[in-house]
C-alpha positions as CSV (number, residue, x, y, z in Angstrom):
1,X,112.3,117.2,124.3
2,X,110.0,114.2,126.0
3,X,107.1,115.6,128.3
4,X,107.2,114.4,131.4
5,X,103.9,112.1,132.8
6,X,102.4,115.3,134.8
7,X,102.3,117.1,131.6
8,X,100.2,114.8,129.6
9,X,97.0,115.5,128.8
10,X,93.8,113.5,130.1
11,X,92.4,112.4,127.0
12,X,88.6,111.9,126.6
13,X,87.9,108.4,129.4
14,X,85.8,105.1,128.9
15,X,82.5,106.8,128.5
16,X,83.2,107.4,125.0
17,X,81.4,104.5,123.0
18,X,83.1,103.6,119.6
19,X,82.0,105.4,116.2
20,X,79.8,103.9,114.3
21,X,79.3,103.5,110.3
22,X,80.6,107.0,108.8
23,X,82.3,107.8,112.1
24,X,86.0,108.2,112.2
25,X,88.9,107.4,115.0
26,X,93.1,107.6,114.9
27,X,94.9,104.6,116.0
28,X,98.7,104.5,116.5
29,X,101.0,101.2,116.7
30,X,104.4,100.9,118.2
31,X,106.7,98.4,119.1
32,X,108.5,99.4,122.1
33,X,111.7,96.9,122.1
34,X,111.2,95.1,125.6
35,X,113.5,96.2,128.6
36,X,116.1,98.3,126.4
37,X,113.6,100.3,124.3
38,X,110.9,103.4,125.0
39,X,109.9,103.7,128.5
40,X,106.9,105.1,129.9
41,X,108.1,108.6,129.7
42,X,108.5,108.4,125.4
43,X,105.0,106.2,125.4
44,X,103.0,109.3,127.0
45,X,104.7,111.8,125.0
46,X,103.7,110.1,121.8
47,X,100.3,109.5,123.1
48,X,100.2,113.3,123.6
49,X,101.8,114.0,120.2
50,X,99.2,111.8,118.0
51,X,96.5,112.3,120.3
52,X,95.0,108.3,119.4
53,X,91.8,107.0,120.4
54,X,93.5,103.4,120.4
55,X,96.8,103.2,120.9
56,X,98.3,99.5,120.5
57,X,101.8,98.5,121.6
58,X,104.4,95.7,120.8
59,X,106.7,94.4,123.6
60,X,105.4,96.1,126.1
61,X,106.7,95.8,129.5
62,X,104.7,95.7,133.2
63,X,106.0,99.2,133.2
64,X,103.6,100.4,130.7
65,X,100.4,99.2,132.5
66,X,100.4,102.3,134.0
67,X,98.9,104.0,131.4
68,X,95.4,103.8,132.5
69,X,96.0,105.6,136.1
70,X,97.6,108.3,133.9
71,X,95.5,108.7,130.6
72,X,91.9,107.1,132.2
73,X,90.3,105.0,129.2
74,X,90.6,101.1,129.1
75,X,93.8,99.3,129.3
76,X,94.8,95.7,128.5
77,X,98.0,93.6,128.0
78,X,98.6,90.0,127.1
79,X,102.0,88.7,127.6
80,X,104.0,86.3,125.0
81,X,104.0,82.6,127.0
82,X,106.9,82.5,129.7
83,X,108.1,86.2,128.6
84,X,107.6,89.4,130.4
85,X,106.8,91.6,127.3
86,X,103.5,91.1,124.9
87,X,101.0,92.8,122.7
88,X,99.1,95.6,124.7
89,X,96.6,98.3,123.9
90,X,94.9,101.7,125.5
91,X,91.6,102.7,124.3
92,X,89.1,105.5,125.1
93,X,86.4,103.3,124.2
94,X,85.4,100.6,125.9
95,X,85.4,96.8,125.2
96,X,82.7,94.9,124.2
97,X,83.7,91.8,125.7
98,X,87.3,91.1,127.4
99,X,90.3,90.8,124.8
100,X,92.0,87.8,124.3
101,X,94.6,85.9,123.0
102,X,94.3,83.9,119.6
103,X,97.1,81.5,119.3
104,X,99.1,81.5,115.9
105,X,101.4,79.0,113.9
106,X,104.4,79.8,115.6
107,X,108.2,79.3,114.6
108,X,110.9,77.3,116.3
109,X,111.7,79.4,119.3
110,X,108.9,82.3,120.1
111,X,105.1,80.6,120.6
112,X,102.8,84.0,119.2
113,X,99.3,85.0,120.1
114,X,97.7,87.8,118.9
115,X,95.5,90.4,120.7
116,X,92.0,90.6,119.4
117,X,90.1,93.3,120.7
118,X,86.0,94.2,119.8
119,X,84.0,97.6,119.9
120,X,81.2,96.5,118.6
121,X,81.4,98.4,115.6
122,X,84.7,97.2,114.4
123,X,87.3,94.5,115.7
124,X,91.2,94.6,115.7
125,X,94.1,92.5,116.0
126,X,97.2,94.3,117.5
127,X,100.0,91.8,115.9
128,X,103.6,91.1,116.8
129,X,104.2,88.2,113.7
130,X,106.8,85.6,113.9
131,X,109.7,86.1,111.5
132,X,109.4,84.4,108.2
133,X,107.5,85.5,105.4
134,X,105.6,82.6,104.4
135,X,104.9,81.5,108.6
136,X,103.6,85.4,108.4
137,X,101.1,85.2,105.8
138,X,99.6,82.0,107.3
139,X,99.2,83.8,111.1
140,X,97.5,86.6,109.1
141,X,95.4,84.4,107.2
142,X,94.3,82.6,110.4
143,X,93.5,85.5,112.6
144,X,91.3,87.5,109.6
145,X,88.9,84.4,110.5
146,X,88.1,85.8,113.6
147,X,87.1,89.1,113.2
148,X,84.0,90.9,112.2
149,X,83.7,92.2,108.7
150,X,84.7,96.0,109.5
151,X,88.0,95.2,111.0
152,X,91.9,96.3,110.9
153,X,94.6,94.2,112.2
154,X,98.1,96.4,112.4
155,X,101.8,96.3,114.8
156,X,105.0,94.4,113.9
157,X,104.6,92.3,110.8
158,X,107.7,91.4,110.2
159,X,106.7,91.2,106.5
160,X,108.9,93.3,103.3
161,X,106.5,92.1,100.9
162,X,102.6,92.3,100.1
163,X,100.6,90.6,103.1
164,X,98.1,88.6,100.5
165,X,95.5,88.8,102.7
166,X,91.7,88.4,100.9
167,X,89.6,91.5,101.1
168,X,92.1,93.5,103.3
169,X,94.1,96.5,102.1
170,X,97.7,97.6,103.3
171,X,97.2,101.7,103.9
172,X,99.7,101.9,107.3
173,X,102.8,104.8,105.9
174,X,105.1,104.2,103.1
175,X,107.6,105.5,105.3
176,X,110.6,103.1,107.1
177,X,109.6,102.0,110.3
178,X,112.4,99.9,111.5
179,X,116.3,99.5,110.5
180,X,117.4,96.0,110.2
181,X,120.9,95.2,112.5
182,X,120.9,99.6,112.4
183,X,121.6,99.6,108.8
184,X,118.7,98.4,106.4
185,X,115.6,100.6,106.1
186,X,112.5,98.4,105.9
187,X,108.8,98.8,106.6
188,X,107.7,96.1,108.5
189,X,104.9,98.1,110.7
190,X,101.6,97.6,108.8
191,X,97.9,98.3,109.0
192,X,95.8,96.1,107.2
193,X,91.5,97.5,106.8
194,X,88.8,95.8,105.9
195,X,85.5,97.7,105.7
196,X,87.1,101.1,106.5
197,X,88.5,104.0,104.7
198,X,92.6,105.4,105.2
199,X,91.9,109.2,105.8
200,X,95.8,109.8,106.5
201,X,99.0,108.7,108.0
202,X,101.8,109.2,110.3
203,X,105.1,108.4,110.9
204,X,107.3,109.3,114.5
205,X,110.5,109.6,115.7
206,X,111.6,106.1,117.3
207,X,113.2,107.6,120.6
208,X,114.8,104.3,122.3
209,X,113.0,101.9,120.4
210,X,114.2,100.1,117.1
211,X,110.8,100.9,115.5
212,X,109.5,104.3,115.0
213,X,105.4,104.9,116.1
214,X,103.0,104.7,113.2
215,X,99.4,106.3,112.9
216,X,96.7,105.8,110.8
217,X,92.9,108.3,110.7
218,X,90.5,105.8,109.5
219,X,86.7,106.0,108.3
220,X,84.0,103.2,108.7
221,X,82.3,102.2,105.7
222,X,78.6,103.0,105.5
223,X,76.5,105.5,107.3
């Protein structure tokens, strides 16, 4: 059964600063299939399931930027150019500086961007790759550029095979995330660290998306 939105609850607001070296956080990715997949409703109940500090979203809709008014925290969302949907994220920490949009090699009909987003201690991309497995590994390739050297870049890669990405590691669940046309199991949402430490992993239900929610308790390095 989905909780309803006056159910959730509050999780911890902007005050809280990220962690630093030795410090831990849970992040959880999702890709919510535009108009036809999760609403608002299934997005707060798996909030309230995995309990995230960040909490980054594929295809999100304008109907999921009211997650701030609901949860408190910091809230951004970047739509793809000329479509409704895009790459958005929650957080309970603050950010550094305002996210933004890196532009990617993009295939023949969908221009990509991804979202890079900085808390000082670490930096993330939250990705929604074009489809294509050598395109992929060139967009991955260009955004590990621009972030710092603790870092994790994880959402839809639409990758089956190994990412090849220097001095990142793949630790998002073994698990299927995704059916390909409802029939072939594949496992195409990743988390990729660099600088960090995979403390455990989770795989959700996909409700009324075509990709089921991922999460990922990660460690900075040092301390």
């Amino acid at each position: 059964m989905i909780a309803t939105a006056h159910k959730i609850s509050p999780h911890i607001t902007h005050e809280d600063a990220a962690p630093s070296p030795g410090g831990s956080f849970t992040i959880a990715s999702w890709n919510l299939l535009r108009r036809d997949g999760a609403t608002l409703r299934e997005v707060l109940h798996v909030a309230d399931t995995l309990r995230p500090d960040i909490f980054l979203m594929q295809e999100a809709m304008p109907e999921i930027d009211q997650l701030p008014k609901i949860l408190g925290g910091h809230y951004t969302r970047i739509p793809l150019p000329g479509r409704p949907h895009g790459t958005a994220c929650w957080s309970r920490y603050s950010f550094t500086r305002p996210p933004i949009a890196c532009a990617l090699p993009s295939g023949i009909i969908v221009r990509r961007h991804a979202q890079l987003i900085d808390f000082g201690t670490f930096s993330l991309a939250n990705l929604h790759l074009s489809h294509g497995q050598i395109l992929n590994r060139r967009q991955l390739r260009r955004i590990a550029h621009f972030l710092r050297p603790t870092a994790l870049m994880m959402g839809d890669f639409n990758l089956v095979g190994p990412t090849l990405v220097p001095g990142f590691h793949d630790v998002g669940p073994r698990a299927t995330t995704h059916r390909m046309v409802d029939m072939l199991p594949i496992r195409i949402d990743r988390c990729l660290i660099r600088g960090m430490t995979r403390q455990r992993t989770q795989v959700l239900p996909n409700f009324s998306s075509d990709h089921h929610p991922i999460c990922v308790r990660l460690t900075l390095n040092g301390g």
